[in-house]
C-alpha positions in Angstrom: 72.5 -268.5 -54.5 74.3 -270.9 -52.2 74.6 -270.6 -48.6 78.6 -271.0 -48.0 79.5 -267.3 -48.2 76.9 -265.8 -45.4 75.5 -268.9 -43.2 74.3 -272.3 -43.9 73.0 -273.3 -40.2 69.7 -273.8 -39.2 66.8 -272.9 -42.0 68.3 -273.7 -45.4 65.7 -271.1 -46.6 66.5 -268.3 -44.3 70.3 -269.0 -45.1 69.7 -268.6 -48.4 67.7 -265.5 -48.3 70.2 -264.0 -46.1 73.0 -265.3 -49.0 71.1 -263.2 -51.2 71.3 -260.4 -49.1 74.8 -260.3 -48.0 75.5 -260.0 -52.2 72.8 -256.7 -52.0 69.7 -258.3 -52.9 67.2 -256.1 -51.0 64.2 -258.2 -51.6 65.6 -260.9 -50.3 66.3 -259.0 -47.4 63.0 -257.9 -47.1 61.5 -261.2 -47.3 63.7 -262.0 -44.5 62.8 -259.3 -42.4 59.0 -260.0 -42.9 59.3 -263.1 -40.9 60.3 -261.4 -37.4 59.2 -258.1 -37.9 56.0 -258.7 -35.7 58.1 -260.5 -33.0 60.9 -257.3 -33.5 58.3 -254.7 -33.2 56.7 -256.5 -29.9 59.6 -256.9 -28.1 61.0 -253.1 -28.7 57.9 -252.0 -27.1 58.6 -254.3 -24.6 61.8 -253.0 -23.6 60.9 -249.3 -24.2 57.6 -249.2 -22.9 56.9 -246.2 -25.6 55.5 -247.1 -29.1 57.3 -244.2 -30.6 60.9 -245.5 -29.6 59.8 -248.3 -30.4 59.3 -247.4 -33.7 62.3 -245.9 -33.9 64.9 -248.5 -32.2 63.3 -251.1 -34.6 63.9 -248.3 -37.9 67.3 -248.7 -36.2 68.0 -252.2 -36.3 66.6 -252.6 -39.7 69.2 -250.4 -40.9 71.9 -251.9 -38.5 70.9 -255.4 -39.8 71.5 -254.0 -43.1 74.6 -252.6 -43.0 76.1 -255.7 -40.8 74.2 -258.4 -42.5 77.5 -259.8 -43.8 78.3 -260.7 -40.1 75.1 -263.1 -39.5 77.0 -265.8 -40.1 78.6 -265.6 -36.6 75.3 -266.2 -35.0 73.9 -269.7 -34.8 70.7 -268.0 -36.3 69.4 -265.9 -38.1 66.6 -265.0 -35.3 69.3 -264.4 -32.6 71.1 -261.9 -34.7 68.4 -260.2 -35.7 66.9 -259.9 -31.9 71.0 -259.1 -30.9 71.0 -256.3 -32.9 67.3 -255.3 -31.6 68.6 -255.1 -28.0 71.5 -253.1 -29.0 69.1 -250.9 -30.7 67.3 -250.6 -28.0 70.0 -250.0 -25.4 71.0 -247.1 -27.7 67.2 -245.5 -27.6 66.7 -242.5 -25.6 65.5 -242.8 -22.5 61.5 -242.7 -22.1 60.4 -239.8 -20.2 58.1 -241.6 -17.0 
């Protein structure tokens, strides 16, 4: 695994995970993801206000970060893209009924 071909800016480790990722490795994708899930999930309920589209817009970026993880290495981080894709998720969410 190098880092050349998907990032190389900030966390060597997170680069390389994300490396491993952009070439399909799921588990390092997953391994990824575990380290801003928690901080993902928070701030979707923060800008939905409703735990189940939360839920959902957060399903949503997952899979959005997934299918455009080749394009991380346009962010200066791997945090920023990940939260830039969150708020596009959540944008996208149905409105909460109040």
């Amino acid at each position: 695994m190098t880092v050349s071909s998907c990032g190389g800016h900030d966390d060597p480790d997170e680069w390389v995970l994300l490396d491993a990722a952009c070439g399909g490795d799921e588990q390092a994708f997953g391994l990824l993801l575990e380290r801003y899930r928690p901080g993902l999930e928070e701030f979707c309920g923060l800008m939905l206000g409703d735990p189940q589209h939360a839920h959902d817009a957060m399903e949503e970026a997952v899979l959005t970060a997934w299918r455009e993880r080749g394009l991380a290495a346009t962010s200066p981080s791997v945090r920023m893209w990940l939260y830039r894709i969150a708020v596009r998720a959540c944008a996208e969410a149905p409105a909460c009924p109040r």
